[in-house]
C-alpha angles and dihedrals in degrees: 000000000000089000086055095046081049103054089041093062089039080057092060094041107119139137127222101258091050096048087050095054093051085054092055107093091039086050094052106089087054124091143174097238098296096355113099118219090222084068101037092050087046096055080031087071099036083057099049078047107051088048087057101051099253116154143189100264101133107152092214099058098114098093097042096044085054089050094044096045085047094046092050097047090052096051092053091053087057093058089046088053104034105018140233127320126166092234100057094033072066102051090046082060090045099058087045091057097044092043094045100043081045081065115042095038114055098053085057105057137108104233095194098056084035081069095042081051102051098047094053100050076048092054094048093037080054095047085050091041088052094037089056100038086056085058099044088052098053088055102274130142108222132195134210100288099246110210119235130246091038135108110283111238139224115295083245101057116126087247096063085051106112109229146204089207130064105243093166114204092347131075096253149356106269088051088059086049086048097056097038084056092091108039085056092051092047089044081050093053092040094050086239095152103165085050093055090048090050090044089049097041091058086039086061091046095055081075081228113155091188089047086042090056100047104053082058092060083035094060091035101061080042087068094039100057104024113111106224145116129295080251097054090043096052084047088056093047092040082046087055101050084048089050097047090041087056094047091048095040105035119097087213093063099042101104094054090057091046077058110047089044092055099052096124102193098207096058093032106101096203096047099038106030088072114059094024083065096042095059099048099055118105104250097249094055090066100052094074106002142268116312091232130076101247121032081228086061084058105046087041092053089064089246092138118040093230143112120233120170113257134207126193093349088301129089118225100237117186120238096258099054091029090066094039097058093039097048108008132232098308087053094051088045086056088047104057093036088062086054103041125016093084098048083080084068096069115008100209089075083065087080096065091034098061086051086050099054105049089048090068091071091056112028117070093207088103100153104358134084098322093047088051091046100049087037090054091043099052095039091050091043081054100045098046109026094123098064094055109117116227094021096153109142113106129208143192130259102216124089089233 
């Protein structure tokens, strides 16, 4: 009884700089006038952290520090080239806060309480999904659930969008996905499987194709680098076909399936913008980006004889394409160094990073808050493994 007491206030054990960070993604559609919260909880941290001592000192900065120095000197030789404007002064400042709080904050972080943290945002994030898929199904529109005590938004904010589909506390399902993510990675490592069921089932209930999706490559590269026995590996498989019969059979999941069996690539923006862009581009334009600010100025300019579906006078473009036309090859190489190369160092984290990566063909964040906060996530986790308490799942070495 005292061992349980025990574990239940370790459970609630978090500091300020971890909580915010598990708020972040929730925090990230609010803003002070012009000021974006994803921006003001960012400095918000550097700041806690800064009165307290804390300094830069991440061991796995190379690669970012390649990719930060590399985006900053392309964007000033866009304002030598193109000129000043205020928009894009403020994206400039943007990129400087996010690259430099990237830096100062996930070497400074308590793992541990970062996890406490980040299950129970997820608890809370799940109350608010169920709450809102009840209503749906007695006939209710809902609307993204707007926390009390922060700035109201435009009437055209996406919280204030009526909707067929439970996003909980974020604007819409596959943000939700985004963010639970990373409690499931962190239930996976720490053998919580209760946890992770719980995590996927609200996932599916979500009705996210892309959330749907991910937990699948997520499981699957489970399977592929846990270190077990044939047994446990059949229970794993036997556990998937169940999972998959359930989301095919259950009246509560049909519409995720509907939706994931009507995605009808050619008229779906996030799936067909990208590549239809791409190759189109003149070849040089892809070795260091496109010479405008926004790769929609340059579609817009005529500059590629292509046609992408638009959407308020802007097209939706994915991480992955967004970056390429925007900084080039080298830019994208960069990119997916500063994701990826250091997962090789501990495998488990390829769990989060496949997701990752095929998120980037579907998510348009590319280097903005959710960049910062999956960057922050996988480097801390790097930098400070060894202190998590209960990691006790073992994995192999090897590659196969």
């Amino acid at each position: 009884m005292l061992q349980n007491k025990i574990k239940i206030k370790k459970s609630f054990d978090i500091g300020i700089v971890e909580f915010l960070l598990a708020m972040y993604p929730v925090l990230i559609v609010y803003r002070y006038a012009f000021f974006p919260f994803s921006l003001f909880i960012l400095l918000l941290m550097d700041v806690i952290l800064l009165s307290r001592g804390k300094r830069m000192c991440g061991i796995y900065n190379k690669g970012l520090k390649y990719l930060f120095a590399f985006v900053l000197v392309h964007e000033l030789l866009l304002f030598v080239i193109i000129g000043l404007e205020g928009v894009y002064i403020t994206k400039y400042m943007e990129y400087l806060v996010i690259f430099s709080s990237i830096f100062l904050i996930y070497p400074n972080l308590n793992i541990d309480k970062l996890i406490n943290a980040l299950n129970i945002i997820a608890a809370l994030s799940m109350i608010g999904l169920v709450y809102q898929f009840i209503m749906i199904k007695s006939g209710h529109i809902v609307y993204p659930i707007s926390l009390p005590f922060l700035p109201q938004m435009d009437a055209d904010s996406k919280l204030y969008v009526s909707i067929l589909r439970p996003t909980s506390f974020f604007y819409e399902p596959q943000h939700y996905c985004s963010f639970m993510l990373v409690p499931l990675f962190f239930a996976l490592i720490r053998k919580k499987t209760i946890w992770a069921i719980v995590i996927i089932f609200s996932i599916f209930l979500s009705t996210s194709s892309y959330g749907i999706l991910m937990t699948f490559i997520v499981l699957a590269t489970y399977f592929l680098i846990k270190k077990g026995s044939f047994a446990s590996k059949i229970g794993i498989v036997v556990g998937s076909v169940l999972l998959v019969y359930i989301l095919l059979n259950s009246s509560l999941f049909e519409s995720s399936v509907e939706k994931i069996e009507n995605t009808d690539i050619e008229r779906t923006s996030r799936l067909y913008n990208g590549p239809e862009l791409i190759q189109h581009m003149p070849f040089v334009d892809m070795i260091l980006g496109v010479p405008y600010f926004t790769a929609a100025d340059y579609y817009f300019a005529g500059n590629v004889n292509a046609f992408l579906i638009e959407k308020n006078n802007n097209i939706y473009l994915p991480s992955i394409y967004l970056i390429l036309a925007k900084f080039g090859i080298f830019g994208l190489a960069l990119y997916l160094i500063s994701y990826f190369k250091y997962m090789f160092k501990k495998k488990e984290l390829w769990l989060l990073g496949g997701a990752i990566f095929a998120g980037l063909f579907s998510n348009p964040d590319a280097l903005g808050a959710m960049f910062a906060f999956y960057i922050i996530i996988i480097y801390s986790y790097l930098q400070n493994y060894k202190t998590i308490s209960n990691e006790s799942v073992n994995y192999n070495n090897s590659v196969y």
